[in-house]
C-alpha positions as CSV (number, residue, x, y, z in Angstrom):
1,X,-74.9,66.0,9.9
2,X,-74.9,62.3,8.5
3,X,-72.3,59.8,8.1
4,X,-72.2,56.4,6.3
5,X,-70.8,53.6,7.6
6,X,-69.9,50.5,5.6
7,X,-70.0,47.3,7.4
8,X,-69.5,43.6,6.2
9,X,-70.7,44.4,2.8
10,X,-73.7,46.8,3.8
11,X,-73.7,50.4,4.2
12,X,-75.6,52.1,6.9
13,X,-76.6,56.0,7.1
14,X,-76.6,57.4,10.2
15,X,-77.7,61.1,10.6
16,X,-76.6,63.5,13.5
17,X,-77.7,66.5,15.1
18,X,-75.9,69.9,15.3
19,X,-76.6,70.8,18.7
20,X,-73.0,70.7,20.9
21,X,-73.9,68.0,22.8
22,X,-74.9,66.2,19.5
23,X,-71.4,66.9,17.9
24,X,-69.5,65.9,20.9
25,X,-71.2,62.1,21.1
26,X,-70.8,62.3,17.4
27,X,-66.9,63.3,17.5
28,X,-66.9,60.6,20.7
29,X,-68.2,58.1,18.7
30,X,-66.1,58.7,15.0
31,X,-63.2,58.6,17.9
32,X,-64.1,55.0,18.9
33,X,-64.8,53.9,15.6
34,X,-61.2,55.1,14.4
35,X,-59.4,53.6,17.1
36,X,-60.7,50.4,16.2
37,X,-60.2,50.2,12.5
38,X,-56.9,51.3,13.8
39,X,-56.3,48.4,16.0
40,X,-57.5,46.3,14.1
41,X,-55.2,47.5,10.9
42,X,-51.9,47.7,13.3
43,X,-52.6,43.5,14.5
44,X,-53.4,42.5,10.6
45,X,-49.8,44.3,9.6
46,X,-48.4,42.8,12.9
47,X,-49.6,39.3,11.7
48,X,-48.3,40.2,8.4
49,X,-44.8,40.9,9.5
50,X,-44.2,37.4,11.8
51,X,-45.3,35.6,8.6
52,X,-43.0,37.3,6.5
53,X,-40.3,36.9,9.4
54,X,-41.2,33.2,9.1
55,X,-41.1,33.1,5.7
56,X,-37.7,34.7,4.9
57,X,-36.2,32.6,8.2
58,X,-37.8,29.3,6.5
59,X,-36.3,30.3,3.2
60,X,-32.4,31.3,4.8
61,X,-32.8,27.7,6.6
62,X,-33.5,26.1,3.1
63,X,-30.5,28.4,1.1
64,X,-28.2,27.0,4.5
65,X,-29.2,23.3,4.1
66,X,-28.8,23.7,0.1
67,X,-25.1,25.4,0.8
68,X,-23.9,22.7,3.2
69,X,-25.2,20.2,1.2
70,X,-23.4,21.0,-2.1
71,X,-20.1,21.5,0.2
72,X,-20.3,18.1,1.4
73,X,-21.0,16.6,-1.8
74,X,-18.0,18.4,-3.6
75,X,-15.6,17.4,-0.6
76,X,-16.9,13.6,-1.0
77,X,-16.5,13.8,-4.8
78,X,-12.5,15.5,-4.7
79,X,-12.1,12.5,-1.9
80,X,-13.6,10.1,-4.5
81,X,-11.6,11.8,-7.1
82,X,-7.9,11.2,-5.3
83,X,-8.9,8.2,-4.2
84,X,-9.8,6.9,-8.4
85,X,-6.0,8.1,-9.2
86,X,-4.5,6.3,-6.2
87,X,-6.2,2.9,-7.5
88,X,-5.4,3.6,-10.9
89,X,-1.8,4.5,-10.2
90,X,-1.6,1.4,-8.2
91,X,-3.1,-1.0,-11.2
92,X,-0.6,0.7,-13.5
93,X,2.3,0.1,-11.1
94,X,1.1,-3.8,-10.8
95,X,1.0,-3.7,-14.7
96,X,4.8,-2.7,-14.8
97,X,6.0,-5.1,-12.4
98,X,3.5,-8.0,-13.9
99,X,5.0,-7.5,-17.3
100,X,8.9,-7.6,-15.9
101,X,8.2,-11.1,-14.1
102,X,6.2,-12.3,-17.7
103,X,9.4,-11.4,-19.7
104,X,12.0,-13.1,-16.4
105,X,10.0,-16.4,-16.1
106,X,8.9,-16.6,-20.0
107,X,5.1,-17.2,-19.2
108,X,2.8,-16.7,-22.1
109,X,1.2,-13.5,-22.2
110,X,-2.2,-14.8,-23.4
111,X,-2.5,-16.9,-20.0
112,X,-1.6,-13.7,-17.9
113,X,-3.0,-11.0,-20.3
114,X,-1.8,-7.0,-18.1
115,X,-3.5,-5.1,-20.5
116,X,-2.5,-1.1,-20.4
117,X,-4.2,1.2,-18.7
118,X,-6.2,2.9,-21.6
119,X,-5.2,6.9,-21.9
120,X,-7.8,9.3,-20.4
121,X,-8.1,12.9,-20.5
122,X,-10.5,15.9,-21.3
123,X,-11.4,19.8,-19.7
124,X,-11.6,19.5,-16.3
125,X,-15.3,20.8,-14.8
126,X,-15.5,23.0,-11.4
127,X,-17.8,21.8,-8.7
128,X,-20.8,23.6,-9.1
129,X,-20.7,21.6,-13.1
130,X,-21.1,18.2,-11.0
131,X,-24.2,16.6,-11.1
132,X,-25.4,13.7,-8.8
133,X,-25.7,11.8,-11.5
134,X,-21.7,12.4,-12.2
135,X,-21.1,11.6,-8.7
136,X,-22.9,8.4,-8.9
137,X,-20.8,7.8,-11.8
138,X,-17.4,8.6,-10.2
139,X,-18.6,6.2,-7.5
140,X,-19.4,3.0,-10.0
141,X,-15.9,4.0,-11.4
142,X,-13.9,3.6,-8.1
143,X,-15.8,-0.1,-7.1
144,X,-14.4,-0.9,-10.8
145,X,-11.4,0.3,-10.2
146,X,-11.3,-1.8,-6.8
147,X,-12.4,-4.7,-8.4
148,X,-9.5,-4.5,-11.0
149,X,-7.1,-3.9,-8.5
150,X,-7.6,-7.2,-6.2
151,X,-7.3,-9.4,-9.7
152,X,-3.9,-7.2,-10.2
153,X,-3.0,-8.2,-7.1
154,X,-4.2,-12.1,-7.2
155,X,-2.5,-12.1,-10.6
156,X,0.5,-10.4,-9.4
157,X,0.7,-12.8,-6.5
158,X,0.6,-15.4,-8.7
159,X,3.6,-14.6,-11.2
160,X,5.5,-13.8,-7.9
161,X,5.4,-16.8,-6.7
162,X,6.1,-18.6,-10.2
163,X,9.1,-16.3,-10.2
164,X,10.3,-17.0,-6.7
165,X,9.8,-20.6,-6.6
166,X,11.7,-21.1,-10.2
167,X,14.8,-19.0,-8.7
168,X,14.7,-20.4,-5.2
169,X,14.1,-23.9,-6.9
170,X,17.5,-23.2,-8.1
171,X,19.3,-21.1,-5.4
172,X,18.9,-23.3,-2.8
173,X,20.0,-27.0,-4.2
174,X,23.8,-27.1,-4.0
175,X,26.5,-27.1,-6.6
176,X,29.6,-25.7,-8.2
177,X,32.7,-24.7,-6.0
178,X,33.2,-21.6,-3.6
179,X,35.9,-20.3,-5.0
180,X,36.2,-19.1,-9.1
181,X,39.4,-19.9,-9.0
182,X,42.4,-22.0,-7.3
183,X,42.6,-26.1,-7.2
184,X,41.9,-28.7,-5.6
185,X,44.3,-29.6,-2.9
186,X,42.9,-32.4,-0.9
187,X,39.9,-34.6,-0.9
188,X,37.1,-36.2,1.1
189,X,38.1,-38.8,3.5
190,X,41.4,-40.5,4.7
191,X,44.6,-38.9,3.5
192,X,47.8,-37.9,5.8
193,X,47.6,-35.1,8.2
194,X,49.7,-32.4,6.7
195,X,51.0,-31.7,10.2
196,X,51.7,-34.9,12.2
197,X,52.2,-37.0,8.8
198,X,49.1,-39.9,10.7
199,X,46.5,-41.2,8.9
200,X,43.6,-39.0,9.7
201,X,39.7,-38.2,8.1
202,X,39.7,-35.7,6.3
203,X,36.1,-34.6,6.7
204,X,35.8,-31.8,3.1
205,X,37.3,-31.0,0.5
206,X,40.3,-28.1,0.2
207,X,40.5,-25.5,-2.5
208,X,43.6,-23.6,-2.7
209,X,43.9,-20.4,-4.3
210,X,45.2,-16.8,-3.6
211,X,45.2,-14.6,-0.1
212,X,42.3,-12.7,-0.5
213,X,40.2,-14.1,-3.0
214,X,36.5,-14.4,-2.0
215,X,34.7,-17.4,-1.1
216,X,31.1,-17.8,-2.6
217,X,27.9,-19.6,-1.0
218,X,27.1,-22.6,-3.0
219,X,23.2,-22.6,-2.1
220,X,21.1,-19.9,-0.3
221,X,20.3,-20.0,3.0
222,X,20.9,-18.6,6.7
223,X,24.4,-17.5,8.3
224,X,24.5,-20.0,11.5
225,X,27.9,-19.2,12.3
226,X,30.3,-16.5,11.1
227,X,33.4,-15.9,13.3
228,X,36.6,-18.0,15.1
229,X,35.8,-21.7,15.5
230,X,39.0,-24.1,17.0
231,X,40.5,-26.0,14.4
232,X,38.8,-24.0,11.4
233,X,40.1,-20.7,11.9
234,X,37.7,-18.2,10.6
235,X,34.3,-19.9,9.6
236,X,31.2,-19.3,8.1
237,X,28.1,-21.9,8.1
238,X,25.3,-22.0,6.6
239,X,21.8,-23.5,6.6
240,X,20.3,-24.5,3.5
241,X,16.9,-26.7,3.0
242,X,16.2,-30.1,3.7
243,X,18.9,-31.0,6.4
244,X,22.3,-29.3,4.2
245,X,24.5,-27.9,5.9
246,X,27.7,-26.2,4.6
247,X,31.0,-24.8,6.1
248,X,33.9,-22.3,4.8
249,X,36.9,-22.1,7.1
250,X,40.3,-20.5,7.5
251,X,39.0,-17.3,5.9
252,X,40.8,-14.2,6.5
253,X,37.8,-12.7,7.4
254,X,33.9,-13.0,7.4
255,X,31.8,-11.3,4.9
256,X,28.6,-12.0,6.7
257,X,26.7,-12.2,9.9
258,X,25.0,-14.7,11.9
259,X,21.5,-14.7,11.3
260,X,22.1,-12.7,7.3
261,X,20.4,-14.6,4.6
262,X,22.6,-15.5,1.3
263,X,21.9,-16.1,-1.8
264,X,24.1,-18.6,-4.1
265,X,27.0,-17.0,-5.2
266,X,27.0,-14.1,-2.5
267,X,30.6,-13.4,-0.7
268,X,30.8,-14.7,2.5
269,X,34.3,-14.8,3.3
270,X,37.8,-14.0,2.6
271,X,40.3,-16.6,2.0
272,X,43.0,-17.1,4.5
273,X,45.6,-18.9,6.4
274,X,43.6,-19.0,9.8
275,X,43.5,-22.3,11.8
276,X,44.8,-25.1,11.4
277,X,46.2,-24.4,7.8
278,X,49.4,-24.9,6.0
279,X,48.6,-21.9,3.4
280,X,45.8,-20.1,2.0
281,X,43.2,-22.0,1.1
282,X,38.9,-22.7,1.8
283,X,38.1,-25.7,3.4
284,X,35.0,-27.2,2.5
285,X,32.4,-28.7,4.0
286,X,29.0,-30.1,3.2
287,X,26.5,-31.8,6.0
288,X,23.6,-33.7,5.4
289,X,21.4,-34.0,9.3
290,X,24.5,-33.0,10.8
291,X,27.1,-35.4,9.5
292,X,29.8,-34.7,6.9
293,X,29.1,-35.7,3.4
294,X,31.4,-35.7,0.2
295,X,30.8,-32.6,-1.1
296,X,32.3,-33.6,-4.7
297,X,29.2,-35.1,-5.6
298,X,27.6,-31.3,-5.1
299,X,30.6,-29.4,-6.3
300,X,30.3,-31.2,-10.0
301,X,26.2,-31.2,-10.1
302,X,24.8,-29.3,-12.8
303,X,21.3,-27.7,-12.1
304,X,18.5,-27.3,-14.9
């Protein structure tokens, strides 16, 4: 009996008896030589296995990181996306309003130019159509859209103020009468007390007109006092700027509270009989650092 064996590249021949004892070391030693090559196969496909394990787990790890990656990116861009149309509703909004105090205070539109927001549109793309490079874009798009906004706002800040100073320029000087209608029935200074017939100071001016017709703020300002006061009856005073100080008694009632701000030509009382009073009628009273001025020279004053 022979046998060849192969081994690293070179073949060997090995020739065998047939005696019993000769097959038996010769089955012994085919047995060995199996068990081996079997080993040895069984750890190569074992070896084989834990790099394919390694491989498919390095590859699930990769598909994950891709997957989570993508998701964050699409939640960043719909945040970037709503926050874009937030801005952009905002500058529009700005626009509006800019425009409306242009047309009130007559400014020229070349000085404050709110252009319109130019129209957009076009097919809307799913997620997985976004690039990075879109993303990047969406991005450059919002800091624009920031930076626009602030010089809406600095712009809009200034016409506001332009607007507000030329109508509180003019709402808090005083002038004109309290009442729309009625006469008047006594003047600043001395004149004879309507009740005792004496000499006396008459410290305002009297308008007399109809129970129930309103009294109207001649200047903006702040409701100091709105209630019963002794010899005036019902009263409302108010503060206005630079020391003024003005006074409506013998209302029938109050049409504002203490601490309220007015405007000029608001209601702020009732008239009335209340007080000291021979008949319905608004007493008048101006105050310049707390003493009592003539307030013809307000009543008759024509603002430009």
């Amino acid at each position: 009996m022979s046998v060849t064996v192969f081994y690293r590249g070179r073949h060997r021949h090995f020739s065998f008896g047939s005696t019993p004892s000769q097959l038996t070391v010769t089955a012994v030693l085919l047995f060995c030589i199996a068990s081996g090559a079997g080993a040895a196969f069984a750890n190569l496909f074992q070896q084989g296995n834990a790099e394919l394990e390694k491989v498919q787990l390095s590859r699930a790890a990769e598909t994950e990181e891709i997957a989570d990656i993508r998701r964050r990116a699409e939640n960043q861009l719909a945040a970037l996306t709503a926050k874009v149309a937030t801005l952009q509703a905002q500058v529009n909004r700005l626009n509006m309003v800019g425009e409306r105090l242009i047309d009130a205070a007559n400014l020229s539109t070349e000085e404050f130019n709110l252009h319109e927001t130019p129209a957009m549109g076009g097919p809307a793309q799913t997620p997985t159509e976004i690039s990075l490079a879109e993303l990047n874009a969406v991005l450059l798009q919002l800091n624009e859209l920031e930076q626009n906004l602030q010089s809406e706002q600095t712009r809009f800040a200034m016409l506001e103020s332009l607007d507000l100073n030329h109508h509180i320029g003019k709402s808090v000087q005083l002038s004109g009468r309290p009442v729309l209608s009625g006469y008047l029935s006594s003047s600043f200074g001395v004149r004879s007390d309507p009740f005792s017939g004496e000499p006396a100071v008459h410290r305002g001016v009297d308008f007399a007109g109809k129970e129930g017709d309103s009294i109207f703020a001649t200047a903006g300002g702040i409701v100091t006092w709105a209630g019963e006061r002794f010899g005036y009856g019902k009263m409302v005073e108010i503060e206005h700027s630079d020391g003024y100080r003005t006074r409506y008694a013998h209302a029938q009632e109050t049409t504002v509270q203490v601490g309220q701000m007015v405007t000029k030509g608001q209601e702020v009382a009732i008239m009335g009989n209340t007080g000291r009073s021979t008949g319905p009628h608004v007493h008048y009273e101006v105050l310049k650092n707390g003493q009592q001025i003539d307030p013809m020279m307000f009543v008759n004053r024509r603002i430009q």
